[in-house]
Structures are given as C-alpha cells and as structure tokens.
ROSE-4610 file (N, C-alpha, C; in Angstrom, 1 decimal, always signed):
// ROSE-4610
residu = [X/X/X/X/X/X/X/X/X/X/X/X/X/X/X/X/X/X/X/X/X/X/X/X/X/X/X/X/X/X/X/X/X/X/X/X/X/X/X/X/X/X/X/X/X/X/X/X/X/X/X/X/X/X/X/X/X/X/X/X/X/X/X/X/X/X/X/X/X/X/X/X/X/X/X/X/X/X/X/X/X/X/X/X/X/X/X/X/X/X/X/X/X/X/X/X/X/X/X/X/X/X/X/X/X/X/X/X/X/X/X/X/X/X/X/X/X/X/X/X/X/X/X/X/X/X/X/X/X/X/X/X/X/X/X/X/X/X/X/X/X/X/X/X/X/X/X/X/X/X/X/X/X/X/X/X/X/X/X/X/X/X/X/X/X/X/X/X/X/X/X/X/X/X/X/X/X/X/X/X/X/X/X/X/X/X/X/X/X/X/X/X/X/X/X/X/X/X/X/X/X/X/X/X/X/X/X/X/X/X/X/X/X/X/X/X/X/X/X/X/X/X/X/X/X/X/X/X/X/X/X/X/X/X/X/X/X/X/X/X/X/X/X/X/X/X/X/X/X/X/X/X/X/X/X/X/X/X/X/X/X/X/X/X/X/X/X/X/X/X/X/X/X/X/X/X/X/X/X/X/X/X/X/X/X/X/X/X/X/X/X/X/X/X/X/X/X/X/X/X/X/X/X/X/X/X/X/X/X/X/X/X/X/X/X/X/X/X/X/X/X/X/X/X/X/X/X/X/X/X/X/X/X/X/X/X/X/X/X/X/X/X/X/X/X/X/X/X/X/X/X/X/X/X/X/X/X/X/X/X/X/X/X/X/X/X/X/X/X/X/X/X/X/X/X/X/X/X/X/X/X/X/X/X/X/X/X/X/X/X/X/X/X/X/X/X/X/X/X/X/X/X/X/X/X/X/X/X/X/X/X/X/X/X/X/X/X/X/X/X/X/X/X/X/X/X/X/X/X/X/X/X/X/X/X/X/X/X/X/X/X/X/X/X/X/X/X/X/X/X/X/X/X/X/X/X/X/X/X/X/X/X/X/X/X/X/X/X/X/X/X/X/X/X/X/X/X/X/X/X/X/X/X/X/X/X/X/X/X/X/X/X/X/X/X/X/X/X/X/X/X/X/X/X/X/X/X/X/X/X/X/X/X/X/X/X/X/X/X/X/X/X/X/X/X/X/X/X/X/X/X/X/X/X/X/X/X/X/X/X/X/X/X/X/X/X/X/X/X/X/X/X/X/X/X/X/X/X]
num = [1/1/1/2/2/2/3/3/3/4/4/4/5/5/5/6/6/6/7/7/7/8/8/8/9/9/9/10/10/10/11/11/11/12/12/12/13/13/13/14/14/14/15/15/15/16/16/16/17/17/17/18/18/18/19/19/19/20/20/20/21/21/21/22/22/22/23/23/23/24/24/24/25/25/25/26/26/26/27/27/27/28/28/28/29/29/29/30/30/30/31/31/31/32/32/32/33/33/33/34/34/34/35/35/35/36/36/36/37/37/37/38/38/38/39/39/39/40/40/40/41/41/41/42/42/42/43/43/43/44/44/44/45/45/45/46/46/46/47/47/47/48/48/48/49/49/49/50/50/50/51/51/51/52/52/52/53/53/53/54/54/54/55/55/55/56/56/56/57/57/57/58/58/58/59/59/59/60/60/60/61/61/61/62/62/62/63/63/63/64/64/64/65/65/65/66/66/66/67/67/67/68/68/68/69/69/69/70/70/70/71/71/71/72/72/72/73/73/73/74/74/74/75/75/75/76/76/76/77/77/77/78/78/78/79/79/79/80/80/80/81/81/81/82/82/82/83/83/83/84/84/84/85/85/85/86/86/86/87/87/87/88/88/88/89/89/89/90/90/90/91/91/91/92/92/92/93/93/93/94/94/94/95/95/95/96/96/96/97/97/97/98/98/98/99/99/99/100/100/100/101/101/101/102/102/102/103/103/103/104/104/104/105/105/105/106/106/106/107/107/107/108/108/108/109/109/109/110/110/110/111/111/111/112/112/112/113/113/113/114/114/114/115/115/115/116/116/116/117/117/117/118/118/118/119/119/119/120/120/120/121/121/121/122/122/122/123/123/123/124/124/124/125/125/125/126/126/126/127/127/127/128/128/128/129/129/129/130/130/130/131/131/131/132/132/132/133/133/133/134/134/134/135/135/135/136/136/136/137/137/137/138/138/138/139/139/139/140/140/140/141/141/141/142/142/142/143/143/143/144/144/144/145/145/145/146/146/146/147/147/147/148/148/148/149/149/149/150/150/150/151/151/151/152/152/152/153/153/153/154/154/154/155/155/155/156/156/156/157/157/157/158/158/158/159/159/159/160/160/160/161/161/161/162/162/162/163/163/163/164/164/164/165/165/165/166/166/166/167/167/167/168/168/168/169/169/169/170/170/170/171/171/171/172/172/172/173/173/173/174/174/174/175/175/175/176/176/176/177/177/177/178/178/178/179/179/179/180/180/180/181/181/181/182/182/182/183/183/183/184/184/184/185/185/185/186/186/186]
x = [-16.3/-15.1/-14.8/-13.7/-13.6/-12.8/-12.7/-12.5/-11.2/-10.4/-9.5/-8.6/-8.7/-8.4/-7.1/-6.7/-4.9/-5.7/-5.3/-5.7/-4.7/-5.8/-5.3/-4.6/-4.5/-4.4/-2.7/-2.1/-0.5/+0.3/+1.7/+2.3/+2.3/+3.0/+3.2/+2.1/+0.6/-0.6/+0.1/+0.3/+0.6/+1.5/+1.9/+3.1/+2.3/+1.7/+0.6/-0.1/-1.1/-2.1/-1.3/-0.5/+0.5/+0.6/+1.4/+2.0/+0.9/-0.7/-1.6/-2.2/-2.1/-2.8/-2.1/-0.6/+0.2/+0.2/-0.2/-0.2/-1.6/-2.9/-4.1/-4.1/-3.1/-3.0/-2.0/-1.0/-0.3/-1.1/-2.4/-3.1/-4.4/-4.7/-5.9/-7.0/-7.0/-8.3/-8.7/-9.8/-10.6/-11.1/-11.0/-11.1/-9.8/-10.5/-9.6/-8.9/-8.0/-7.1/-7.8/-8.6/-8.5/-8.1/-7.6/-7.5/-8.6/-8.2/-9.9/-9.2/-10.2/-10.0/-11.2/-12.5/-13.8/-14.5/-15.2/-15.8/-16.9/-17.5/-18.1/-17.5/-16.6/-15.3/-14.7/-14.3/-13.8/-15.0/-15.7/-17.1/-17.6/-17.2/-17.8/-16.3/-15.7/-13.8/-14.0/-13.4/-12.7/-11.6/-10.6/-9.2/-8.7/-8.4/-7.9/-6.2/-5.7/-3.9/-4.0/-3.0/-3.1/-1.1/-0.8/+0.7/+1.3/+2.4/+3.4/+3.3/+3.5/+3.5/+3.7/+2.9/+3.3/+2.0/+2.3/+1.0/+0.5/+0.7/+0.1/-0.8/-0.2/-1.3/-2.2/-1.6/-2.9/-4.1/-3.3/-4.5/-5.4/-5.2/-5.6/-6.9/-6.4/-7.2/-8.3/-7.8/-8.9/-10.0/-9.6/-10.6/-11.4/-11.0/-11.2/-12.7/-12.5/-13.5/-13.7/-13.3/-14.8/-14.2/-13.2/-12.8/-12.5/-11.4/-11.2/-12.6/-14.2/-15.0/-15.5/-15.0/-15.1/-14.1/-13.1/-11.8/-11.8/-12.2/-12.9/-13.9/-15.0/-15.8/-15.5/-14.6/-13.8/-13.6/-12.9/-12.2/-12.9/-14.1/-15.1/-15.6/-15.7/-16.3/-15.4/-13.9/-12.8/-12.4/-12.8/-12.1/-10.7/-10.0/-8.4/-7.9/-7.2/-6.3/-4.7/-3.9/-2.7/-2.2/-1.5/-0.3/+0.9/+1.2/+2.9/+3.1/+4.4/+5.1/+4.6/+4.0/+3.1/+1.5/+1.3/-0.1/+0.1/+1.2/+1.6/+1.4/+1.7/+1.5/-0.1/-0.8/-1.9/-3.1/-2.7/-3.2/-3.3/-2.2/-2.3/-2.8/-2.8/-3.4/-5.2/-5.2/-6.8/-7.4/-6.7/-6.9/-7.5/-7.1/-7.3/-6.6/-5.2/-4.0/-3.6/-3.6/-3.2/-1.7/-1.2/+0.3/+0.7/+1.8/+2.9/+3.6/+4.0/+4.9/+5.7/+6.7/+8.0/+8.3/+8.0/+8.2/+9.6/+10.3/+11.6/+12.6/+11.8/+12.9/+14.2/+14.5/+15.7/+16.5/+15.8/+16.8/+16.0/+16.6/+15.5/+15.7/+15.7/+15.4/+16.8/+18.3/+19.4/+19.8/+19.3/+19.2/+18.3/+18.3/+17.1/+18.3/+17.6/+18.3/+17.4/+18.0/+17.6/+18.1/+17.1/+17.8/+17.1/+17.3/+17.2/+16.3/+15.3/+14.3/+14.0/+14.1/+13.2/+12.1/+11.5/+9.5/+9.0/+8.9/+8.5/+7.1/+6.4/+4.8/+5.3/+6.1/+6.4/+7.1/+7.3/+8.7/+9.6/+10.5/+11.7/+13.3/+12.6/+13.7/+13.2/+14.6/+14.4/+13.9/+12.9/+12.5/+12.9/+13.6/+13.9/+13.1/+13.7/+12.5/+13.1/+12.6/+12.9/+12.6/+12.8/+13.0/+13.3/+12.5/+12.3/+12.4/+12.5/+12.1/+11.0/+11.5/+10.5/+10.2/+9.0/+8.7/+9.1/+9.1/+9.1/+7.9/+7.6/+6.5/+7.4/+7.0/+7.6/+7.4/+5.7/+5.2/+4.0/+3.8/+2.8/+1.6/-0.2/-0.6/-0.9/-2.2/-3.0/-3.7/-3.4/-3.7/-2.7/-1.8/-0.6/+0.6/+0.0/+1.5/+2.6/+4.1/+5.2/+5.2/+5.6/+5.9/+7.0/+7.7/+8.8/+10.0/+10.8/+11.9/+13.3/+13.3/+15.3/+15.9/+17.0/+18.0/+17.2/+16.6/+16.0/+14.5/+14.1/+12.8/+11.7/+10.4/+9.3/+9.1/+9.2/+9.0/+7.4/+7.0/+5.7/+5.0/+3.9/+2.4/+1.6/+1.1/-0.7/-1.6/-3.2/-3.7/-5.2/-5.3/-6.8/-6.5/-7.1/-7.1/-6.3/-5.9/-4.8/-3.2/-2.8/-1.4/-0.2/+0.7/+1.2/+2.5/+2.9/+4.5/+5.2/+6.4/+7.2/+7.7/+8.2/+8.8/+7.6/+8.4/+7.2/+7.4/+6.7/+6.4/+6.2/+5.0/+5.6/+6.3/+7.6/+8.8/+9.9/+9.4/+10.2/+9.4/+9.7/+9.1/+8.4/+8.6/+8.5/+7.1/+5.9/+4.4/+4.1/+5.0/+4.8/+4.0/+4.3/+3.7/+2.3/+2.5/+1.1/-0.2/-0.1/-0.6/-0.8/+0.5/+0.0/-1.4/-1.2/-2.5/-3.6/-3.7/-4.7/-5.4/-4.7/-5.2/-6.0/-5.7/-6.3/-8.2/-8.4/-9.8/-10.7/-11.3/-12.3/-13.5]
y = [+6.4/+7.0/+6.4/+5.8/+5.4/+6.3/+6.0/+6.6/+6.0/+6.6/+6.1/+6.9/+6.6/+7.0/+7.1/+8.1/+7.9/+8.3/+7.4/+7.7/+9.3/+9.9/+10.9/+11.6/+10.6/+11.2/+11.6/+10.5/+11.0/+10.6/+11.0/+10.3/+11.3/+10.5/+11.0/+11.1/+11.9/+12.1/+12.4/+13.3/+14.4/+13.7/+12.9/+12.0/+11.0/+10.2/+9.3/+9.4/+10.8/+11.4/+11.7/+12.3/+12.7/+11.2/+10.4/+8.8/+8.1/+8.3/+7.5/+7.8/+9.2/+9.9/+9.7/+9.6/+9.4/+7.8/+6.7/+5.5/+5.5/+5.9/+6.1/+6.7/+7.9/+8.1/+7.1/+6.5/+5.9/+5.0/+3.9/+3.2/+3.6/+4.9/+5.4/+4.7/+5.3/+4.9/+6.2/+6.1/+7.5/+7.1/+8.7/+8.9/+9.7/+9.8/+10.8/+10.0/+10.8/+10.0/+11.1/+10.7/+12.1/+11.5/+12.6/+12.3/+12.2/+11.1/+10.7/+10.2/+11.2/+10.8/+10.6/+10.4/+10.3/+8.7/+8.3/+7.2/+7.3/+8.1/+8.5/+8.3/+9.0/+9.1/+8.0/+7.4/+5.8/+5.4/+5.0/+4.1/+4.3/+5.2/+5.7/+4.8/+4.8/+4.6/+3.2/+2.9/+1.9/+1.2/+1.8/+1.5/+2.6/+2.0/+2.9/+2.5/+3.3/+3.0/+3.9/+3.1/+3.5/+3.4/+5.1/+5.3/+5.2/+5.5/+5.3/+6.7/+6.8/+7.4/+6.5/+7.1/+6.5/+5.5/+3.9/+3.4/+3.5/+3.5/+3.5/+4.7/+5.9/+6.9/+6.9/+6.2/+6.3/+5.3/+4.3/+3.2/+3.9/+5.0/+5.7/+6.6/+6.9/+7.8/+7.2/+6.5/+5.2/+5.3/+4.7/+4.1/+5.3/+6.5/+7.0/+7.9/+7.7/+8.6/+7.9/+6.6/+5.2/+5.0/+4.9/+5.0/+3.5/+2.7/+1.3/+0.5/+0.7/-0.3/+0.0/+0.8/+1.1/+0.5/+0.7/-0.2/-1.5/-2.0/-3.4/-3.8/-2.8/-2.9/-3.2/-2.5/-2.5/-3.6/-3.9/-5.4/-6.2/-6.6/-7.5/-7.6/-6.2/-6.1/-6.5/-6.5/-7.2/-5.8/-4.7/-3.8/-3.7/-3.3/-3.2/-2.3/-2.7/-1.8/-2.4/-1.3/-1.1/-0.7/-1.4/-0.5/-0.4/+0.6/+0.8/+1.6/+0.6/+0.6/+0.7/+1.7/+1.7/+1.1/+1.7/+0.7/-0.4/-1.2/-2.8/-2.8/-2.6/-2.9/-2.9/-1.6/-1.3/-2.6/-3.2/-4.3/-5.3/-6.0/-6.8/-6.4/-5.2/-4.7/-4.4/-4.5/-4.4/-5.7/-6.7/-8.5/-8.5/-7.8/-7.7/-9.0/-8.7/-9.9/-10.7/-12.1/-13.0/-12.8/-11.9/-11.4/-11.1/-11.6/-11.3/-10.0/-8.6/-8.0/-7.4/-6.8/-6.5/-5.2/-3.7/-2.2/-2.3/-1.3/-1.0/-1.8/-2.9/-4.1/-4.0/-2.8/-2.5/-1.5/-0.9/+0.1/+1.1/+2.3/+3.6/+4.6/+5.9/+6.8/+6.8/+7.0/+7.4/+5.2/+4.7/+3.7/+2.8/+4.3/+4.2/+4.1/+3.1/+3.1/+3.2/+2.7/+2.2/+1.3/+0.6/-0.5/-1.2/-1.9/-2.5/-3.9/-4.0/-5.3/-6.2/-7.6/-8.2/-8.3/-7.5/-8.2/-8.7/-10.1/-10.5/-10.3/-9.6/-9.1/-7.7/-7.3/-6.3/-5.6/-7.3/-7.5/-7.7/-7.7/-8.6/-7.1/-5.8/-4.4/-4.4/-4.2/-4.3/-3.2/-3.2/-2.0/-1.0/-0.1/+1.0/+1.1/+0.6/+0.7/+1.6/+2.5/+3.3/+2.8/+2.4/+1.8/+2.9/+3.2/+4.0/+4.1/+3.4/+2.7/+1.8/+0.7/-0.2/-1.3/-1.7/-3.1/-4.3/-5.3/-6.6/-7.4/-8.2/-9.4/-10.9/-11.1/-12.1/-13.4/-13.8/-14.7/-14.3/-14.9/-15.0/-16.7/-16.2/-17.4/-17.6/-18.6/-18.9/-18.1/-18.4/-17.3/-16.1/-15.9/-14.7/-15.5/-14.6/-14.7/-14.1/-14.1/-13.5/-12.9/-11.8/-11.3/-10.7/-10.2/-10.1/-9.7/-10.2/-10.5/-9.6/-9.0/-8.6/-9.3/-9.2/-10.1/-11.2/-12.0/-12.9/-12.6/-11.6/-11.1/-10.5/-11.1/-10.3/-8.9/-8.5/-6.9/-7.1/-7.6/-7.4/-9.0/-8.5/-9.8/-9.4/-10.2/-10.5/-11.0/-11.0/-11.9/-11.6/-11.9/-11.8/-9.9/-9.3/-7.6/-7.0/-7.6/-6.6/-6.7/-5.8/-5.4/-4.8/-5.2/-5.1/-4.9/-3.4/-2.9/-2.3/-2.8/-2.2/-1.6/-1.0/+0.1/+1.5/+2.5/+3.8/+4.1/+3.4/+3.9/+4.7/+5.8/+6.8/+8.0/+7.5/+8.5/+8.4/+7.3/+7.3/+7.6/+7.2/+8.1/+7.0/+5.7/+4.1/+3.8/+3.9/+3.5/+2.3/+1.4/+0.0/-0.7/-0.1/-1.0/-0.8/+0.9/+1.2/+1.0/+0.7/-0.1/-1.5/-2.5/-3.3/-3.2/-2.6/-2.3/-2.5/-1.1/-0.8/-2.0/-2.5/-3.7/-4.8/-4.5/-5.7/-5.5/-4.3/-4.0/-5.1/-5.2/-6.2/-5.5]
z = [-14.6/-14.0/-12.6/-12.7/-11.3/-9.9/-8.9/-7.8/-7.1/-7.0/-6.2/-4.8/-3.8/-2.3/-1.9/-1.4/-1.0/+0.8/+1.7/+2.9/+3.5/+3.7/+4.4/+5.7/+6.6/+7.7/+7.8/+7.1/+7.6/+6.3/+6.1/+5.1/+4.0/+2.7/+1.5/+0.7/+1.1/+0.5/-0.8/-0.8/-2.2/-3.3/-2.6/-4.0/-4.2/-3.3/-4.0/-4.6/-4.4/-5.4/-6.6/-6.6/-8.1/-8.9/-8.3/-8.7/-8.9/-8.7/-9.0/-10.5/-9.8/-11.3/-13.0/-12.3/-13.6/-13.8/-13.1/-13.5/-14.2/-13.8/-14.5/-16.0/-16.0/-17.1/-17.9/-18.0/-18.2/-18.9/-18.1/-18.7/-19.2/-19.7/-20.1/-19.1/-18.5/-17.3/-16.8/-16.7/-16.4/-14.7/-14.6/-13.0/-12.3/-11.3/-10.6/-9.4/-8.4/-7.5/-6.1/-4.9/-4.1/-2.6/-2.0/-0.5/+0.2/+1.3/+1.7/+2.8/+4.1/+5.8/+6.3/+5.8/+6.4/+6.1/+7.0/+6.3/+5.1/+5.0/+3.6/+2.5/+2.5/+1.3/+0.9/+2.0/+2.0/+1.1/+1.8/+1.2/-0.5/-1.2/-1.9/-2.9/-2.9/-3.7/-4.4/-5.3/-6.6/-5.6/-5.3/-5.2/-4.1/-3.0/-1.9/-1.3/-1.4/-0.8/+0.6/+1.8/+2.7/+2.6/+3.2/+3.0/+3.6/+4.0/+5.4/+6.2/+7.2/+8.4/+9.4/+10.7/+12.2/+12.9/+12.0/+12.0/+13.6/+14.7/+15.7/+15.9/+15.8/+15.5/+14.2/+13.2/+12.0/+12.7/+13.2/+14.0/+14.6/+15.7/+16.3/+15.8/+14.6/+14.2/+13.0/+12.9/+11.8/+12.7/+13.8/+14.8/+15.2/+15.8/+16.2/+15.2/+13.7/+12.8/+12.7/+12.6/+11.9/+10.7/+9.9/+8.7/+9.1/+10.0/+9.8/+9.7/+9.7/+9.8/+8.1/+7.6/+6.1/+5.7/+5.4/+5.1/+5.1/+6.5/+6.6/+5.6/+5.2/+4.3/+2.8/+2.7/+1.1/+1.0/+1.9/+1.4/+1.3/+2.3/+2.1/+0.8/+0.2/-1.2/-2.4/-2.0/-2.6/-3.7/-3.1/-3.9/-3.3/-4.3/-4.0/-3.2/-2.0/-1.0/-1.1/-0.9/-1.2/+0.2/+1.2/+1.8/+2.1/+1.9/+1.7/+3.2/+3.6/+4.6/+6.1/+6.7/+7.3/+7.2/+6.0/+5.4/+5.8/+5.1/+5.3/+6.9/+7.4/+8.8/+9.3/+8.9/+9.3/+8.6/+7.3/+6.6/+8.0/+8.5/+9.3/+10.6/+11.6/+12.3/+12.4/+11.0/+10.9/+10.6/+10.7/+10.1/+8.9/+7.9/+6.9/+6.0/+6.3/+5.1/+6.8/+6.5/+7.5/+7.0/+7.6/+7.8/+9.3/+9.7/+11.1/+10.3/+11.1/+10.7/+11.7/+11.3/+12.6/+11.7/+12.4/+12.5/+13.1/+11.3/+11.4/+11.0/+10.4/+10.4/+9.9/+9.2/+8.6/+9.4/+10.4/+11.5/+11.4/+12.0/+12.5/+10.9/+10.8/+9.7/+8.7/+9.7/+9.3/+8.6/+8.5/+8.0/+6.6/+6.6/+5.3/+3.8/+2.8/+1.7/+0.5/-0.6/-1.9/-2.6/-3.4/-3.9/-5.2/-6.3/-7.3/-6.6/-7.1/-7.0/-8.3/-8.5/-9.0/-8.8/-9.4/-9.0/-9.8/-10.1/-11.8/-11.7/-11.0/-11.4/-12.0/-12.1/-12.3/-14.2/-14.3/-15.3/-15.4/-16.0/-16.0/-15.6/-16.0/-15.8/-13.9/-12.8/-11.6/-11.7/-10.6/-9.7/-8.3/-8.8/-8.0/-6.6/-5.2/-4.0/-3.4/-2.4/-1.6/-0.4/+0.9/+2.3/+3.3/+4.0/+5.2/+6.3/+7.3/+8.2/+8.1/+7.4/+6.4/+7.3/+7.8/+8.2/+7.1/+7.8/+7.0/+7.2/+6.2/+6.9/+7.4/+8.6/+9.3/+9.0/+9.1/+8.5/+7.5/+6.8/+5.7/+6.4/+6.3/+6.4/+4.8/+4.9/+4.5/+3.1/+2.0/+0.5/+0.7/+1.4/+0.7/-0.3/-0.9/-2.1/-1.9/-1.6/-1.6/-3.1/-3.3/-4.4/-4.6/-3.5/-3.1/-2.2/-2.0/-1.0/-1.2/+0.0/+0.1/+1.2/+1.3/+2.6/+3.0/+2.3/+2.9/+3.9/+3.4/+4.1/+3.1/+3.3/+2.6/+3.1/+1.6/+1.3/+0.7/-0.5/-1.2/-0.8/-0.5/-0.1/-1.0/-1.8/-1.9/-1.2/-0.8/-0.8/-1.3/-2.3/-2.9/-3.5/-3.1/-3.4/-2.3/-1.5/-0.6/-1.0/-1.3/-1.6/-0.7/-0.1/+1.3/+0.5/+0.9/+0.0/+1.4/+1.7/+2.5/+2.1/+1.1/+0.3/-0.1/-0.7/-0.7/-2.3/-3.3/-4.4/-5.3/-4.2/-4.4/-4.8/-4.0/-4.5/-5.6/-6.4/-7.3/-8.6/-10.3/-11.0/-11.7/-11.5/-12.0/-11.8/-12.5/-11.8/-12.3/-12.7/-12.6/-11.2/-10.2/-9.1/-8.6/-9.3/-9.0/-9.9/-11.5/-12.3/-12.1/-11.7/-11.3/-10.1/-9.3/-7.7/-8.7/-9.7/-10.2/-11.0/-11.4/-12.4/-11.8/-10.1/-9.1/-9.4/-9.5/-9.8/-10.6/-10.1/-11.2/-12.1]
C-alpha cells in the first residue's frame, strides 16, 4: 500500500486529498492520500504534492519544522514530488528543478482565469486548467522538459520525478494530471 502526501501547511489540502484519492482509485492502486506537515510524515510517503498558497510563508515554515531537508531527501531518493502553483515556485526555491520562475505572472487574484490546454502527456482531449495568481517558469535548465505552455510561457516542467504545475488541479474534476504524477513512481 503506498503512501501519498498533500503538504499541509497552506492551500487546497482538502481538494487535493479528495482529487488524489479519486485518481488512485481511478487506477486501482492501493493506498491512501494523507496530510503531512512534519518531517516524519514526509519521510515516510511514496508520492508527495506540494499546493498553492503563499510560497514565502510556506518557505518559512518548511524551514522552520525541518520538513524542506526531508523534501530534499525525497527527491534525492527520486520519489515523485508534484508542485502546483505555489509548489512550482517552492520546487525551484528549494533547488530542487533547475527552474527560473516569476510569482503572478498572469496578474493579482481578480485576474485569475480558465482555460483549455494541450498536454500531449495528457492526451489528445484538452485539459481544463484553473490559473490563480499563477507563476510562470521563465527559464528551464539542464534535464527539464516543457510539457506545457500558454501565451508563450511555461506552465508544466519535468525534470526526472519533479513535476512543476502552474495551474491548480485540484479544482477541477479531470485526474488525468494527477495519474499522470502518480505514474512517475517507480
């Protein structure tokens, strides 16, 4: 039974736990989805997503409990991390994904939209994104994969097991993206 982490400190805990659980079930995969703000908890996970909020204070508080030298650890171990929107930022903040990113890049809250995506990791039917006060990635180094782009700006990064979504997943009913994450597992 595997284990999988929705970071706790800020953000759409409760819709990610919901939207993870129904992509697990979706692919008959056993295990559960739980919230996790401790480094124990961290340490112990399959697959952890880190969600949107106010990354300067989530930085804050990573650091602050010891959760980012766990995080760091995950990935060393090449288990799969996911961050959406804030995550994405926190990915490159913790030198995790050799990513440049720019907070807000689409304007403040009342600027928030939706919109139809090609993600051909995704399939060929677009995917429904939700945009927040969405960062963008500016530049991409060395092993990131674009996976995909609006207005001429990276929205979705790979690199190895980290997954970098500017968009909030989520909130829609589509667990295509979250199956894909899941599938990063080895």
């Amino acid at each position: 039974m595997i284990k999988i982490g929705i970071l706790s400190l800020q953000g759409d805990v409760s819709e990610h736990v919901h939207h993870t659980r129904q992509a697990m079930k979706d692919l008959s995969i056993r295990g559960d989805v739980y919230a996790v703000k401790n480094p124990d908890e961290v340490r112990e996970l399959d697959a952890l997503i880190i969600p949107g909020g106010e990354s300067t204070t989530i930085l804050k508080l990573l650091k602050e409990y010891g959760v980012d030298r766990e995080i760091k650890n995950l990935a060393k171990k090449k288990v799969p991390i996911m961050g959406t929107c804030a995550g994405l930022i926190l990915l490159s903040n913790l030198g995790l994904m050799d990513i440049a990113v720019s907070r807000n890049a689409f304007g403040r809250q009342r600027e928030s939209f939706e919109v139809d995506l090609k993600i051909l990791r995704l399939g060929k039917e677009p995917y429904h994104a939700v945009f927040i006060r969405a960062p963008v990635i500016e530049k991409t180094g060395k092993g990131v994969e674009v996976l995909a782009e609006y207005d001429n700006r990276v929205i979705m990064a790979q690199q190895g097991n980290l997954l970098a979504v500017a968009f909030h997943p989520e909130l829609t009913s589509d667990t295509r993206l979250i199956r894909y994450f899941l599938s990063l597992r080895k």
